[in-house]
N, C-alpha and C positions, 0 to 999 in steps of 0.2 A: 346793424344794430337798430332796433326799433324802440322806442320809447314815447311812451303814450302820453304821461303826466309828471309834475314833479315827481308823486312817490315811485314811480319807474326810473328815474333820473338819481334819485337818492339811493336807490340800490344797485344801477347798475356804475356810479363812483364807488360804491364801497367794494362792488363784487368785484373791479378791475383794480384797485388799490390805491387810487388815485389820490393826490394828496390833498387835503380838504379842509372845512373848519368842523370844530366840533358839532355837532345836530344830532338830532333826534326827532323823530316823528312822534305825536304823541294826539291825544283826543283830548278836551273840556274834562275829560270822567279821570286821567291819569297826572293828574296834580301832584301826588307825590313822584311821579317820573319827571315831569317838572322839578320840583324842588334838586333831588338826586342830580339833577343833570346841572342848575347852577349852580349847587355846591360845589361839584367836582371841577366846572371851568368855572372858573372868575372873569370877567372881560368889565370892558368899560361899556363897552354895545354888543346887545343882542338884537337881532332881528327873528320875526314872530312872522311866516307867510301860510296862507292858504296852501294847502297840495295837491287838492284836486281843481282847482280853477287858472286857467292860465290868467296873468294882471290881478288875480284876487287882492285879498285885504295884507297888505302887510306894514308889517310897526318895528320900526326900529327905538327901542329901549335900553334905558338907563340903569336900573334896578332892578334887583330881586321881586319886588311887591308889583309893580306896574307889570313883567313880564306874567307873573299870576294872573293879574286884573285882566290883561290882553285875551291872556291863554284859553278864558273862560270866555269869552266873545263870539268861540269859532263854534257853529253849530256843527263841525265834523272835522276831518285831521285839519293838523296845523305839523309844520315843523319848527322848531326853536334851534337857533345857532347860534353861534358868536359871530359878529359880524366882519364882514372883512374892514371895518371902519376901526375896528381894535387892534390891527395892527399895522405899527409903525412901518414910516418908508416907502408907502406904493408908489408904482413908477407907473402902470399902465393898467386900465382895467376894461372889458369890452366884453364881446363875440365875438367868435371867429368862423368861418367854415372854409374846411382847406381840401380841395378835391384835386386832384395831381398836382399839377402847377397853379392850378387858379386859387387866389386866394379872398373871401368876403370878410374884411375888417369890419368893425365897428366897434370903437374906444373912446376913452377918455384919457385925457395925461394929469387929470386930476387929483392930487392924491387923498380927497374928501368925496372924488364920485362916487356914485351907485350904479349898477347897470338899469337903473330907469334913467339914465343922464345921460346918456354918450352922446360925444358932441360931436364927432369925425367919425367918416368912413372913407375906405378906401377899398378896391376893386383891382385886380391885376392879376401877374405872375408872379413867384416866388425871387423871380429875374430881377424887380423891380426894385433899385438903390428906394423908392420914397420908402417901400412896406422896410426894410434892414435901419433905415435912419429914425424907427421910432422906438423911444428909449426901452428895453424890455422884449422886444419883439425877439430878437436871435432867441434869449432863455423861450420864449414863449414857443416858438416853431421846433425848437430841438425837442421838449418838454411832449407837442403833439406828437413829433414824429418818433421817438421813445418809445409811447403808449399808445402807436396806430390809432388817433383822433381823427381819421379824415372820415369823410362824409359825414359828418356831424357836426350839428352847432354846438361848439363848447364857450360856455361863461367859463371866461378865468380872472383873474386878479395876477400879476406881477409885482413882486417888491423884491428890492436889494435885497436883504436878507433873507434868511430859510425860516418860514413858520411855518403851520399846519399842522395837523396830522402825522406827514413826512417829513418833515421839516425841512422842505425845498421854496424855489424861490418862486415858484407857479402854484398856485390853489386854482383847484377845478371846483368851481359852483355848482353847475348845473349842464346836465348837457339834455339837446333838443333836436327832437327828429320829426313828430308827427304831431306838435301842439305850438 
């Protein structure tokens, strides 16, 4: 699987079915796609990222008016989501890339992180008691190996209970190959 940019990342979660948060791609000209799309989800946080720039601009908000105010900021796409900060419970949030046995962590056990924050990494085998003794990890590995995630950097989120999309206990953010 190759994927070149966020908006490649964004559709190729929806084209596998992957469980997610709500989003939408949308431009500064499609406002009322905007509005339509916070109507429909209500959250306490939305986050507003660039999709064609990798580290681009992104704003994590409160309200219906600010996430407008933002929206109009982006001189080309933007995607708008509800944040994984909306919902309750997280246990584990990171990257991952899992090629046979070997595995590259990087997480947080934060349940306020963001993946600009991970504060641990780890490096090893799937053999390894440290990678199974962090809290969320088992859902997280069974969840890739389910949906054949390997060779890919997948952002996920982990929390005790089922949200999303799917209403499972793993939301897949983003996934990364060639950016």
């Amino acid at each position: 699987m190759k994927i070149l940019n966020k908006q490649d990342s964004f559709n190729q979660i929806k084209k596998l079915g992957l469980n997610r948060v709500p989003e939408i791609i949308a431009s500064k000209d499609d406002i009322s796609k905007v509005e339509d799309f916070l109507n429909k989800n209500p959250a306490p946080v939305y986050v507003i990222r660039d999709v064609e720039h990798a580290m681009g601009k992104t704003y994590f908000v409160t309200s219906k008016e600010e996430c407008i105010k933002k929206a109009k900021t982006y001189p080309s796409l933007f995607s708008l989501a509800v944040s994984i900060k909306s919902y309750p419970d997280r246990i584990l949030t990171g990257d991952i890339f899992v090629s046979g046995d070997n595995v590259e962590l990087t997480y947080s056990l934060s349940p306020d992180g963001t993946h600009r924050d991970l504060d641990k990494s780890l490096y090893g085998s799937l053999d390894e008691d440290a990678l199974w003794s962090i809290p969320g990890f088992s859902d997280l590995i069974k969840y890739i190996s389910d949906k054949n995630l390997f060779d890919i950097i997948v952002e996920f989120a982990v929390y005790r209970n089922k949200v999303g999309t799917n209403k499972e206990k793993v939301l897949i953010t983003e996934l990364r190959s060639e950016y």
